[in-house]
C-alpha positions as CSV (number, residue, x, y, z in Angstrom):
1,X,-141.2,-4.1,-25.1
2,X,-141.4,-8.0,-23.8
3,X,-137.6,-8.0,-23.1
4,X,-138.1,-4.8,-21.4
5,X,-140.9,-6.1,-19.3
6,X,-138.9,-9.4,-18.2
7,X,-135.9,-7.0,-17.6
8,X,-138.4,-5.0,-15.4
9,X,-138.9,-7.8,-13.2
10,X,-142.2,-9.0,-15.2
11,X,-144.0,-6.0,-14.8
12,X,-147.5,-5.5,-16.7
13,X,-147.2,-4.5,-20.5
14,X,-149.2,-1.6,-19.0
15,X,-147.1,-0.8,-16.3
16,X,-143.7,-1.4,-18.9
17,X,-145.0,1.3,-21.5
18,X,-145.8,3.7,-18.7
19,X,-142.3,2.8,-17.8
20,X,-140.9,3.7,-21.0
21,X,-143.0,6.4,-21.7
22,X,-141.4,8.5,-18.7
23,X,-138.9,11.7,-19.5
24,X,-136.1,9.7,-18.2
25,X,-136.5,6.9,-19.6
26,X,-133.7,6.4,-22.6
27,X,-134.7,7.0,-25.8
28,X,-135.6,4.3,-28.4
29,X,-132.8,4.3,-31.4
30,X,-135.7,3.3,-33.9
31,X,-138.9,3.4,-33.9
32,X,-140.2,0.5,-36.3
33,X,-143.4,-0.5,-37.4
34,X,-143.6,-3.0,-34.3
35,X,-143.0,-1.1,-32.1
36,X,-139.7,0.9,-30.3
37,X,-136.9,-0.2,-30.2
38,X,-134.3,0.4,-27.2
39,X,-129.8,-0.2,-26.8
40,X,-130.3,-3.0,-24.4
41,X,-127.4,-1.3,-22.1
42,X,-129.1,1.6,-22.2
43,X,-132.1,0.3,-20.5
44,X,-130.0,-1.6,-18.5
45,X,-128.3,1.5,-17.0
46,X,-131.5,3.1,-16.4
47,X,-132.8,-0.1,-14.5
48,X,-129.6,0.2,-12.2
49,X,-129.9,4.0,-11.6
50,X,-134.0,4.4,-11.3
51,X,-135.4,0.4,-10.0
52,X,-132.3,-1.1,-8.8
53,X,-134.5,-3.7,-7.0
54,X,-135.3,-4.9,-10.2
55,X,-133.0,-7.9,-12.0
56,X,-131.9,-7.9,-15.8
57,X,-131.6,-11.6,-16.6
């Protein structure tokens, strides 16, 4: 989830797991322990299509 927050544009951890927690959101290819776990191009090409304005550094 803290990559996906920088990705995001530094967004809360609030505001990234209401985020990620959306229908369209992609879904997590595990689910571990820690936490979720997401395909980094996947979330990627969801940041292009649905918050453009937002960078993926």
């Amino acid at each position: 989830m803290a990559e996906i927050r920088v990705m995001l544009g530094n967004v809360s951890r609030q505001r990234a797991s209401v985020i990620a927690n959306q229908r369209n959101f992609p879904e997590p290819v595990a689910v571990l322990a820690m936490g979720k776990v997401w395909r980094r191009s996947d979330v990627e090409a969801w940041i292009r299509k649905h918050r453009p304005e937002s960078t993926t550094s």
